[in-house]
ZAMARGU-4260 file (C-alpha; in steps of 0.2 Angstrom, whole numbers, plus 5000, padded with zeros to 4 digits):
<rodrens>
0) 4602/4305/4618 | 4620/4310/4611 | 4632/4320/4614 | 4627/4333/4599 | 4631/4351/4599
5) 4621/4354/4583 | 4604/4349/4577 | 4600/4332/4574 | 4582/4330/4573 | 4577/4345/4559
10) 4561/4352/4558 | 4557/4343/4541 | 4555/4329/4549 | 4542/4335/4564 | 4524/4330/4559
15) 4507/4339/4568 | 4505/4330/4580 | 4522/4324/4587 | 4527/4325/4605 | 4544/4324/4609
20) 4555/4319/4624 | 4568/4332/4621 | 4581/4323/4633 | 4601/4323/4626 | 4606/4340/4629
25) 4611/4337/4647 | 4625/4352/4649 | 4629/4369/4641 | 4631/4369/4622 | 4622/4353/4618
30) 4604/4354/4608 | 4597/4339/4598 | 4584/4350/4590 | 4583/4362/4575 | 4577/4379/4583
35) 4564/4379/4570 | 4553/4366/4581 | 4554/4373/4596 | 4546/4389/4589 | 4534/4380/4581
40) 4530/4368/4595 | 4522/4371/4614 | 4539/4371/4624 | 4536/4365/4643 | 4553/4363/4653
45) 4555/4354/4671 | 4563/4369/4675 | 4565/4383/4667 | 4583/4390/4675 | 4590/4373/4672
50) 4584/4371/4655 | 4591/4387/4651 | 4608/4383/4660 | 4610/4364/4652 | 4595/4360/4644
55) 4588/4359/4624 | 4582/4376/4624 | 4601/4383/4630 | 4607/4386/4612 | 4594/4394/4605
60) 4591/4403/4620 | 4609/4409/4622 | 4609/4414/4600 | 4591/4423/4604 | 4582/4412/4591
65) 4574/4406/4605 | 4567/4418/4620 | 4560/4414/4638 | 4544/4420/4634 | 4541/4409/4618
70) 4543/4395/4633 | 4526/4390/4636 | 4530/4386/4655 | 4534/4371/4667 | 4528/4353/4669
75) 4522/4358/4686 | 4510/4373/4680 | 4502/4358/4670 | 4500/4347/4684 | 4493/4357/4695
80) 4481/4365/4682 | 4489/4382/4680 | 4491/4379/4662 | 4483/4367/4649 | 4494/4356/4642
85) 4490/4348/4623 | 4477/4359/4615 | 4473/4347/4599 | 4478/4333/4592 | 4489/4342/4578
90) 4498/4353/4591 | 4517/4351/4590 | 4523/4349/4610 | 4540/4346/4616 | 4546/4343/4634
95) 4564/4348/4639 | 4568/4337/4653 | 4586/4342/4661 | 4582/4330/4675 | 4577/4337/4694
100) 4581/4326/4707 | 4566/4329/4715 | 4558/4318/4703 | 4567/4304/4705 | 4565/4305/4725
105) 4545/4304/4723 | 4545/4292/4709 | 4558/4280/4723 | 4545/4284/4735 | 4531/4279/4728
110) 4538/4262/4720 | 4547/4259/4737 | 4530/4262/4747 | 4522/4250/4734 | 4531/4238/4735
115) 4530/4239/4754 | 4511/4236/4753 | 4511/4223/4740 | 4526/4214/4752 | 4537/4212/4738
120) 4556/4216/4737 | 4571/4210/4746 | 4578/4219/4759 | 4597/4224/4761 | 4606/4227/4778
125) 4618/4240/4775 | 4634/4241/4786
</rodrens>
């Protein structure tokens, strides 16, 4: 996570294999990543307009190294079994997650309604 508006990570440096958390380029502009890996690497995005907008695919996109189509799809479509998500173990695979808030509202639920059966946690009043 930086605030980089040029490669960081290079494709040199990307063994098969490697999975990475592409997570620092948060707005317009920013990428962390040399293009070459995303081309080279199964690219799932949380979502794809948003990734596009503010995420690590948005340079590349946005210089066409990189096009919507080479965009293998989104976290979802492997969830819910649309899509397969590694295929072997020397597979290059790279999530660009731009963050959705929907996320974090189910991930807050579920440890809010474990703690709840586990009776732990300390209640606030709020006024």
């Amino acid at each position: 996570m930086t605030p980089s508006t040029t490669p960081i990570v290079k494709s040199t440096a990307i063994a098969p294999g490697t999975h990475i958390n592409a997570i620092g380029a948060d707005a317009p502009g920013k990428e962390e990543l040399d293009p070459k890996i995303l081309l080279k690497a199964k690219v799932v995005v949380d979502d794809l307009i948003q990734a596009r907008h503010s995420g690590e695919i948005n340079v590349p996109i946005k210089k066409r190294i990189l096009r919507v189509k080479d965009i293998y799809g989104e976290l979802g479509e492997i969830i819910i079994g649309e899509k397969e998500g590694r295929a072997s173990e020397e597979e290059v695979t790279v999530f660009d997650s731009t963050g959705l808030s929907l996320l974090d509202v189910s991930t807050a639920t579920l440890v809010y309604n474990k703690a709840r059966e586990k009776g732990i946690g300390t209640w606030l009043a709020i006024h």
